[in-house]
N, C-alpha and C positions, 0 to 999 in steps of 0.2 A: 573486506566485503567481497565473496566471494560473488558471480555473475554464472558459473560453469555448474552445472549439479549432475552426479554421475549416478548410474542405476536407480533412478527414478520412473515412477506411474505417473502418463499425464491424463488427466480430464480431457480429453478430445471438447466438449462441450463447454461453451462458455461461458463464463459470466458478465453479463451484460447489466447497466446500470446505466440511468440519465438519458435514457433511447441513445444509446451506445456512444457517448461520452465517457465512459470507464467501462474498460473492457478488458478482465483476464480471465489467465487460467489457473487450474491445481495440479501442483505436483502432491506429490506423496513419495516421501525419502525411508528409505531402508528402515529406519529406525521407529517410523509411524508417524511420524510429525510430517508436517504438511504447511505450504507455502502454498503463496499464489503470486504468479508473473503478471504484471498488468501495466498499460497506457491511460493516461488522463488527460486528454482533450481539455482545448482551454475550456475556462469555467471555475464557479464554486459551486462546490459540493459540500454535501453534510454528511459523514457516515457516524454508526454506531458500531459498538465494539461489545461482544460477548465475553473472549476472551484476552486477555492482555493480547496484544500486536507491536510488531515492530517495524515500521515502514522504511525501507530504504531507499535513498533515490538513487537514480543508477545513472539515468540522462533526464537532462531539463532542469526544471527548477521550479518551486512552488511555496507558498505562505500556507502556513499552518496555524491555525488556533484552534488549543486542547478546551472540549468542555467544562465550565467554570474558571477559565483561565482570561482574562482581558488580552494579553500580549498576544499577535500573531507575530510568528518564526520565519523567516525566511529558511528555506533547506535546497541545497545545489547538489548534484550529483558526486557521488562520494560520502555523504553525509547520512542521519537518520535519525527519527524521531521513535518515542515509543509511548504507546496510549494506553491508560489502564482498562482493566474489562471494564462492561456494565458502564462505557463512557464511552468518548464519539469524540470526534472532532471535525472543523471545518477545514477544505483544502480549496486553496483557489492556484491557478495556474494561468498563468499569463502568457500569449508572445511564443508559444513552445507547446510540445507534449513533453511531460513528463513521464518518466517509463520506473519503474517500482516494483520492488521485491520486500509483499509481507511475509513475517516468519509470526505462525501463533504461538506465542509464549507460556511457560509452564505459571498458573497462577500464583 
């Protein structure tokens, strides 16, 4: 799990969610693919997913439950979950921020 990204575009502008409970940004990588670096402030949240994602934790630690899925996941730093498109999942974060690196995945 790479954390370093080299010859990248960043979004100066950010993405803000939850009145700034989830806060990142966009890279954009040589290749055209495109990532976002983000913190998640305690809480749960719900997002939705256009295209496949792949969320990595990087620090902290958080429970996860995929859309039509009963089980929430616990995922610790080092670890990573991945949600299909046209799906969502919930994240709750306890006790910590959680810091996160999504990759949008080829469908």
């Amino acid at each position: 799990m790479s954390t370093t990204f080299a010859n990248v575009t960043a979004d100066a502008k950010a993405n803000v969610y939850f009145d700034g409970r989830v806060v990142s940004h966009t890279i954009h990588l040589e290749d055209g693919s495109r990532k976002t670096l983000g913190l998640i402030f305690e809480g749960e949240y719900h997002f939705g997913t256009g295209a496949p994602e792949r969320m990595e934790i990087i620090a902290g630690s958080c429970t996860v439950t995929l859309d039509g899925s009963p089980d929430a996941v616990e995922y610790e730093a080092g670890t990573h979950f991945d949600v299909p498109g046209n799906s969502g999942f919930t994240i709750v974060v306890k006790d910590c921020i959680c810091e996160y690196i999504c990759s949008f995945l080829s469908a």
